[in-house]
Structure formats: structure tokens, C-alpha cells
N, C-alpha and C positions, 0 to 999 in steps of 0.2 A: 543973570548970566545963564542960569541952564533954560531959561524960555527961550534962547536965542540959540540956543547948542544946534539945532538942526540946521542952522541960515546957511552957516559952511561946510556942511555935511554932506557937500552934494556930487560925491563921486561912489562910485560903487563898488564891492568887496571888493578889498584886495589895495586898493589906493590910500596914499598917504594921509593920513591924521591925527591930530595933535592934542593929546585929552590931558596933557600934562596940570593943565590949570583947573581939571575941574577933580572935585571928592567923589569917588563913585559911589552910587548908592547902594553896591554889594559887590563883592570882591569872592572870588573861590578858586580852587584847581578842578579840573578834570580829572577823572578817571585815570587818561591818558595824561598827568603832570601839565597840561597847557594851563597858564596864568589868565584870567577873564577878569574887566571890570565891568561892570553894567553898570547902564547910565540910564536914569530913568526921565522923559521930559513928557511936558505936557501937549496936546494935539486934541485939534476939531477933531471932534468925536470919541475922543478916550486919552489913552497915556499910550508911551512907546517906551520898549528899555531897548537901547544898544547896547549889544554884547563886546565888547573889544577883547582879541585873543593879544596876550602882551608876546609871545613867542613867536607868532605869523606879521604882529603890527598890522592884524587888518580885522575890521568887523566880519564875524562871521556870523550875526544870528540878529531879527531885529522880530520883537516880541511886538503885539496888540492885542489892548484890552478897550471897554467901552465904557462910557462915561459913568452907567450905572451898574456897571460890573462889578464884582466883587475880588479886589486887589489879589490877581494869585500872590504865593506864599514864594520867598526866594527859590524853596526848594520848588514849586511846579515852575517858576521861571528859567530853573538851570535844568529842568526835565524836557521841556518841550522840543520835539524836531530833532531827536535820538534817530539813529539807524539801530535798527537788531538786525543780528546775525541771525536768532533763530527764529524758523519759518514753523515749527512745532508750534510754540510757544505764541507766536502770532495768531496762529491759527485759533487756539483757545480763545487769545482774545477777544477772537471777532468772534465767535458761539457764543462767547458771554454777554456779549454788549448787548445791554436791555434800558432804556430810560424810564423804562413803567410799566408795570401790569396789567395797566387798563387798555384797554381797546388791542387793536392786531398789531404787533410790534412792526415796526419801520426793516422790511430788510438794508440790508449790504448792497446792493446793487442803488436801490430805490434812493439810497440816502448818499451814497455817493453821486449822484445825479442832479440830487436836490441839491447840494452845496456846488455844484458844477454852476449849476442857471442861475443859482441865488447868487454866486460870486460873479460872474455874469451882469447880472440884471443892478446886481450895487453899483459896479462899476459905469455901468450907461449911467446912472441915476446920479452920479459925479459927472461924469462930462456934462448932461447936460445941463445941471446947475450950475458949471462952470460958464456952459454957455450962455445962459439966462434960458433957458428952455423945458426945464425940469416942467414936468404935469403936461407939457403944450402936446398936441398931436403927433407931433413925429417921435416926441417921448416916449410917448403909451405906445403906438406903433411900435417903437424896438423892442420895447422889452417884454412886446405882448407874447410870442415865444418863449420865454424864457417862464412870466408865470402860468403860461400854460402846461408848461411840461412839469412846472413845480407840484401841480396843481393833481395834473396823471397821475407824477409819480408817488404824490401824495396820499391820495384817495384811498381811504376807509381804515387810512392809519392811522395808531396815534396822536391826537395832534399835539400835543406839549411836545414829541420825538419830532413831527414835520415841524414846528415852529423852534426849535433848537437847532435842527440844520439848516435852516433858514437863517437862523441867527448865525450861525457860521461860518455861512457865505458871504454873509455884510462884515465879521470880525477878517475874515478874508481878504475880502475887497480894501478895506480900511490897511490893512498892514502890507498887501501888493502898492495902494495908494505910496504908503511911505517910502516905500521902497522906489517909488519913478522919481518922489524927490530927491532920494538920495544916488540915485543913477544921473541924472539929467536935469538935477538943480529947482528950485523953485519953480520957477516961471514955465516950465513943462507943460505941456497939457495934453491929457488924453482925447483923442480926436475918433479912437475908433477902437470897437472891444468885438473880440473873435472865443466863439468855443470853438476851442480845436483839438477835440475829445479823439473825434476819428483819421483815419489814414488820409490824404491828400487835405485836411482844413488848413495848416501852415502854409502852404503854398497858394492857396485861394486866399486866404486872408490878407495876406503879405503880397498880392500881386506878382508872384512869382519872383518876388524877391529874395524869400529862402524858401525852397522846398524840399526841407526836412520831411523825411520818414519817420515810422514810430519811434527811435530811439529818443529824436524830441520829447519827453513826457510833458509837455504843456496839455496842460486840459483847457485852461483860459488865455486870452492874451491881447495884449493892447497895442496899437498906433499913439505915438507920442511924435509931437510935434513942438517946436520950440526949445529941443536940447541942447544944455547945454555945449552937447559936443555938436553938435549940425556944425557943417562947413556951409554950405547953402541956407538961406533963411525958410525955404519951403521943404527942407529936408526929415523924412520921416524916419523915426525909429523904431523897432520894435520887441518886445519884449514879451518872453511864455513863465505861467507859473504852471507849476503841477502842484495840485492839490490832494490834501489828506484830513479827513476829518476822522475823529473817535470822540468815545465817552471820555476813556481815559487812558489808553495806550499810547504811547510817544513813537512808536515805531514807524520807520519809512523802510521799504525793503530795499536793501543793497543788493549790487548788481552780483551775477553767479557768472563765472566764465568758464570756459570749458577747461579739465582737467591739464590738457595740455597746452594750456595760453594760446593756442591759437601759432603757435611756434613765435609771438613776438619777443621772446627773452633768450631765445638760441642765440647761442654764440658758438666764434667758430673753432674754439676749442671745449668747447662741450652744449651740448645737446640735452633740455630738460629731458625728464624719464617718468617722471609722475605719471601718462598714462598706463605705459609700462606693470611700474610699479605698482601703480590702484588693481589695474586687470588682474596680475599675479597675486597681488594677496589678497584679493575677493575670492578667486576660486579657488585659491587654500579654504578657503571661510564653508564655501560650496560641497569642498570633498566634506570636511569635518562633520558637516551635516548631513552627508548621503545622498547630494542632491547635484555634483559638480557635472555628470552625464546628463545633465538635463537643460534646455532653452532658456531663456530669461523669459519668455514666455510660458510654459509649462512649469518654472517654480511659481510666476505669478497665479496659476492656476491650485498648486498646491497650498499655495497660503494662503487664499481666497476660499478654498476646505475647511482650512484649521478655523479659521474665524468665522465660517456659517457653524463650526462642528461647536465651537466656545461661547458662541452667540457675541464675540468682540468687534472693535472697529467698526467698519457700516453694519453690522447686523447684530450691533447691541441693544440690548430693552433697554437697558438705561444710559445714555450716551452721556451724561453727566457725571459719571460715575468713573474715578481715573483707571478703579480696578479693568475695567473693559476697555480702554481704549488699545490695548495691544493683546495680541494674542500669545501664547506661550512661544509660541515658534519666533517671534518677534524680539522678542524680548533677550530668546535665547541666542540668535544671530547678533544682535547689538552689541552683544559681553562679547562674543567670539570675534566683531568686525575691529573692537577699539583699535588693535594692533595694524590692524591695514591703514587706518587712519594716520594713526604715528606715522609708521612707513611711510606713506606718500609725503604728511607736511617736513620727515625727515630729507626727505629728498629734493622739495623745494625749498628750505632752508641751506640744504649742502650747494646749491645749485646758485640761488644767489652770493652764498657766501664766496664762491668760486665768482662771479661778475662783479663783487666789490675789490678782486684783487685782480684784475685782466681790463685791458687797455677796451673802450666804451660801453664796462660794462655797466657804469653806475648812470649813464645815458638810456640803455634797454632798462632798468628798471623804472627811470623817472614816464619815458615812455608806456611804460606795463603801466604803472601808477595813474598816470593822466588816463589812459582809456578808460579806466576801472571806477575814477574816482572822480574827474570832470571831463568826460569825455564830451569834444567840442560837438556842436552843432550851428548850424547858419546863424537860426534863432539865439539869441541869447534866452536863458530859462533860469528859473528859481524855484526852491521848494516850497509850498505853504503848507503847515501844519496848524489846524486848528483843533483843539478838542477840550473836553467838559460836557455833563452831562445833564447841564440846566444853562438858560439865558445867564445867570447874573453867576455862573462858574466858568464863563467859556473864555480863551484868549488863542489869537494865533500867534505864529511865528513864521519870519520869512529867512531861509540860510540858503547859502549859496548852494548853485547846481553847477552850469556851466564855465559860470565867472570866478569859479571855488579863489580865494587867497594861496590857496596849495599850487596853484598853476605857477606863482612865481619861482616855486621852489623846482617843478616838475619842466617848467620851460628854461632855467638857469643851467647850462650846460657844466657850469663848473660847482654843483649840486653835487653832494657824498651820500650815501643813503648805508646804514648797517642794519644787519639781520640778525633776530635770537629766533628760538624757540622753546616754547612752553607747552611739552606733551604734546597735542595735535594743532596748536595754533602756530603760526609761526607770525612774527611781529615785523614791521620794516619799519625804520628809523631816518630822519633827518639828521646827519652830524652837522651841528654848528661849529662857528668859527670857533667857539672856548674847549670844544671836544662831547660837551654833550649831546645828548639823545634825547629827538623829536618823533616823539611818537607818529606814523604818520596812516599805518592801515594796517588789520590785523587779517590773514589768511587762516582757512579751514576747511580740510575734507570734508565733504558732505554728497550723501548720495538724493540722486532724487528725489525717491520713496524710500522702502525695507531694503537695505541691503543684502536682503534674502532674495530678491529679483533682480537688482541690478548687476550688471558687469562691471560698470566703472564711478568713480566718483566725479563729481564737480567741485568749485570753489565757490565757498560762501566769503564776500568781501565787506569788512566792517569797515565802515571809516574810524579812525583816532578821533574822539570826540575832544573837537575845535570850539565848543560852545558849551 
């Protein structure tokens, strides 16, 4: 029974399916109270777990590991393909990520690149075995680009670190793989594979079929031919993953919008205020410090002082070391700002709670919601998260971007949405038909950089973790 679990699995997040006859092989909640079962089956070239959210009735997460992998633990299987909200804390991550001491560590740029061509180059390396052509010349031909640049971006680095993101890009390719079956059925096949890392490659690739801008984040992306859904028998599809690789970090960064939404949740009996609001109580924060007469240029000048004067931040000897990463000045504006913070998420809380009681307000929010959380593009796209800090530790994960299951909730016009808050977050809710709450996206002031240079805040946007 469960070798066969994928046969019918063949429509994509968010579409109906029926897992009532099978035992999962690990059951949890989220964070955010969502019910998940995972289902673990077997596949050419490793294992998959499908995630099923029981509150949405849609998969949202579909895991890969590799034949000679080492079984991640339930817990790194409910970890994987996380959004964080904090860009601090991210930041750490990536200065720490080291896979070995020996030879010149693998930067961040180089190794995001590598797993670009490597997911890339597995992918042709499928088609063309699908075609009978794998090794033949126009094989090597494709993909000779791809270990070429592997090969750059490689050079004079570590190799257990280049041969790990390498591994990454095949654990990649392998769960994008899954993932065409489960969009467009079995008998699918990938006819043509695109990096579409930079500005205008969606639209060259796709034949001007979509010409998506960068909000597309596909970094790879495939021509599939033989879908299911084709209406015509020569009809082509096409599909973007954006890719993430770490040692060990689960983080994908969520989208920041600007303070003021862009005015799409005004209504016309009230007008959000949160910029307002941020402006005014930052430069309360400004006077308190003796600095409210002064540019947001000319404080960035003065705090760029304090931290050559403390030897902190970029001009610490020991950057490792947490006592330096802020300066006094820093430190002391972050105690003094929390209250501006409150302020403002108190105001987009009052603000929707006022459009859950006013005739299409609970439409502008599902609205707000879809930009923020699947916002459409031509392309359909999906996230890849792979990470692990050896070959036989690594596995990915592919969760909805475009195609989110949340879209049925966000495009249902007769969709209720309630709002709380908690100190500086404010929370948005799904009401179901029994009266409960569906966790659905968490909001938070956040400034830029030091709120000791900025004028206003932004929003940092968590998704409710569905997986």
C-alpha cells in the first residue's frame, strides 16, 4: 500500500487528498496549533515524507533524503523549510556556517551558486536518462556550463564543503523531481531545465511565455511536457524553484513590506496610521537621546563614532565575541525604541480589528495576506530547502511558494480572518466554521538597521508554520 501512495498523488499543494486509509509515520502540531501527518514512501534515489496539514486539507511540505543518507530524526524532519522572522539571528547563522577547518572555507555567495548548477546539472542529468541519452554528447554539451561554473566557484576551497553543496543540488533536484510528479502526474517529463538566477532569464526561458520580474525568486526551473493538466498533447508547462542551502539553519527569509502596506488595507472609513505612528515615536526615542535635531544621516555618522570609539560592530578585534557586536549607543536606543514598536503593532492590530467589523474588510485583509504570503506570479514557483553539514546528513524539502494551500483560504471571499496581539507582534487568524482560530501570519515592527538612524519602521512577515 504505501509503495503505491504516490500513484495518486498527482496534483499539487493545495488539491484534494485522501490519506484516511494510511498509519502516518509521525503525527505533531505546530508551533502555530496546525495538525500534520507525515507519510514516509519509498523513491528512485532515496525516501520522501509528505507532510499533510489536517486544518488546510492540503500538503504543504515534501521532504528528500538519499539512499545512503542517514535517516534525519522526526525532529529535523518537522524543522526543515522554517521561515524566521529574525534577520539578526540569521545573520549569525550564516558567519558561523563552517563545514571544516581544513583548507579555505566555501564562502556564501560561492556556495549558493554551487547548489544553483548542481540543482541545475542533476536536473538535465534526469531528463536525459529519461530520454535514453544520459553520457551521449548533447548530454555533456548541457551540462558543461554548469560543471564549469561548479568547478570556479569551487577552486581552492574546501573540498568535503564544494562536495557537500554539490550533494545538495542532487538532494534538490531529487525533491524538485518529486514534486513535477506530484503537480502533473507520473508520466510528466522534463523536456527542458533553465537557471533563472538573474533579471529577464524567466522570460528567455519560457519563451515569453511568463516574463516575471525578480519577485519570481526561481533560481532553477523546468519545461515539463506531458501534464497532466495539458489541454493540447504538445502542451508545455512550466515550473520555478528557489533554492536554499545551509549547514544547519531552516531559515528562508519572509517578505518585509513597507510600514504603511502600501495603502492596500485602507478602508474608507479608516485609514491605517502606522507610518505616522513609527515616525512619531522614533523621534520621541531621537529627542531622549539628544540627537532628534539631527539627519538620519548625520546620527548614522555618530554611531559609526561610538563603534570606531568601542572598537564594536565592523570595527571589532574580535567579531566573535557577542560582547562587541553592538555598541553602547545601540544597545541603549533598543531599550528606549521597544515602545515605538508596541505603538505601531498596537495600531495595526486596532486597524484591522476595525476591518474584521466593516463591510469588505475581511476581503482587504485576505488580500494583504496573499501579497505578503503567496504572492502570484506568471511562473508557478516553489521553495527548496536543503541543508546538513555532510553528504550522508543532508536532506531537502520542497513547500509551497506560489501555489501556497493558504490561497484557498485568501481567494474564498466569504473567508473571516480575527486579529490579537502579543506586545510587538500582532497575530492574524483564520475563523473556521466551528469558531476556531487558524493561525495564519504573524506581524512585527522592525527597523532596518539601529533604530538610532532610522526614521521609520518596516514589517517583518512570519508565515504560521503549515509544516
Amino acid at each position: 500500500m504505501i509503495l503505491g501512495f504516490l500513484d495518486y498523488i498527482t496534483e499539487n499543494f493545495g488539491h484534494d487528498h485522501d490519506f484516511s486509509n494510511l498509519t502516518p509515520y509521525h503525527s505533531y502540531k505546530t508551533d502555530d496549533g496546525h495538525k500534520i501527518d507525515v507519510h514516509v514512501v519509498n523513491r528512485l534515489g532515496g525516501k520522501s515524507a509528505i507532510f499533510y496539514n489536517k486544518n488546510l486539507g492540503a500538503i504543504t511540505k515534501v521532504s528528500h533524503w538519499g539512499l545512503n543518507a542517514q535517516e534525519p530524526s522526526k525532529s529535523e524532519l518537522q524543522s526543515i523549510g522554517h521561515e524566521d522572522e529574525d534577520s539578526d539571528n540569521q545573520e549569525k547563522r550564516r558567519l558561523t556556517e563552517r563545514f571544516s577547518p581544513e583548507g579555505e572555507p566555501l564562502g556564501i555567495n560561492a556556495s549558493g551558486k554551487i547548489v544553483e548548477h548542481s540543482t541545475a546539472k542533476h536536473l538535465i542529468d534526469m531528463m536525459h536518462k529519461q530520454n535514453g541519452t544520459y553520457n551521449k554528447p548533447e548530454h555533456l554539451k548541457e551540462i558543461k556550463p554548469h560543471t564549469d561554473a561548479i568547478a570556479k566557484e569551487g577552486a581552492g576551497a574546501n573540498k568535503k564543503e564544494v562536495a557537500t553543496r554539490i550533494e545538495h543540488g542532487r538532494l534538490a533536484a531529487n525533491a524538485i523531481h518529486e514534486t513535477i510528479r506530484q503537480n502533473h502526474g507520473e508520466d510528466a517529463k522534463i523536456t527542458r531545465v533553465g537557471h533563472t538566477a538573474n533579471a529577464g532569464d524567466i522570460g528567455r526561458f519560457t519563451k515569453g511565455k511568463h516574463n516575471d520580474t525578480q519577485t519570481n525568486p526561481s533560481d532553477v526551473a523546468v519545461e515539463v511536457s506531458h501534464s497532466q493538466h495539458a489541454v493540447e498533447p504538445d502542451e508545455k508547462h512550466y515550473d520555478g524553484f528557489s533554492l536554499k542551502s545551509s549547514k544547519n539553519s531552516s531559515t528562508i527569509t519572509a517578505k518585509n513590506p513597507s510600514i504603511h502596506m502600501d495603502g492596500m488595507i485602507d478602508h474608507a472609513r479608516r485609514k491605517l496610521n502606522t507610518d505616522t505612528v513609527s515616525r512619531n515615536e522614533l523621534a520621541k526615542v531621537h529627542e531622549r537621546l539628544g540627537v532628534g535635531h539631527l539627519t538620519s544621516t548625520q546620527r548614522s555618522k555618530v554611531l559609526d563614532d561610538v563603534r570606531k570609539k568601542e572598537k564594536t560592530g565592523p570595527y571589532a578585534i574580535d567579531k566573535k565575541d557577542p560582547e562587541t557586536k553592538s555598541s553602547s549607543l545601540e544597545l541603549a536606543t533598543n531599550e528606549l525604541a521597544r515602545p515605538a514598536k508596541t505603538a505601531v503593532a498596537k495600531e495595526l492590530h486596532d486597524h484591522l480589528d476595525h476591518l474584521t467589523k466593516n463591510e469588505g474588510g475581511h476581503q482587504l485583509i485576505g488580500k494583504m495576506l496573499k501579497n505578503h504570503l503567496t504572492a502570484q506570479t506568471g511562473m508557478p514557483w516553489s521553495k527548496v530547502h536543503v541543508k546538513g553539514d555532510t553528504l550522508e546528513k543532508s536532506h531537502a524539502a520542497v513547500t509551497a511558494g506560489s501555489e501556497s494551500p493558504l490561497n484557498k483560504i485568501f481567494d474564498n471571499k466569504k473567508s473571516q480572518y480575527a486579529v490579537t496581539r502579543n506586545g510587538d507582534r500582532v497575530s492574524i487568524h483564520h475563523k473556521e466554521k466551528n469558531g476556531s482560530l487558524t493561525p495564519i501570519a504573524h506581524y512585527s515592527p522592525k527597523t532596518k538597521s539601529n533604530p538610532f538612524k532610522e526614521n521609520v519602521h518596516g514589517w517583518n512577515v512570519l508565515p504560521a508554520k503549515t509544516h
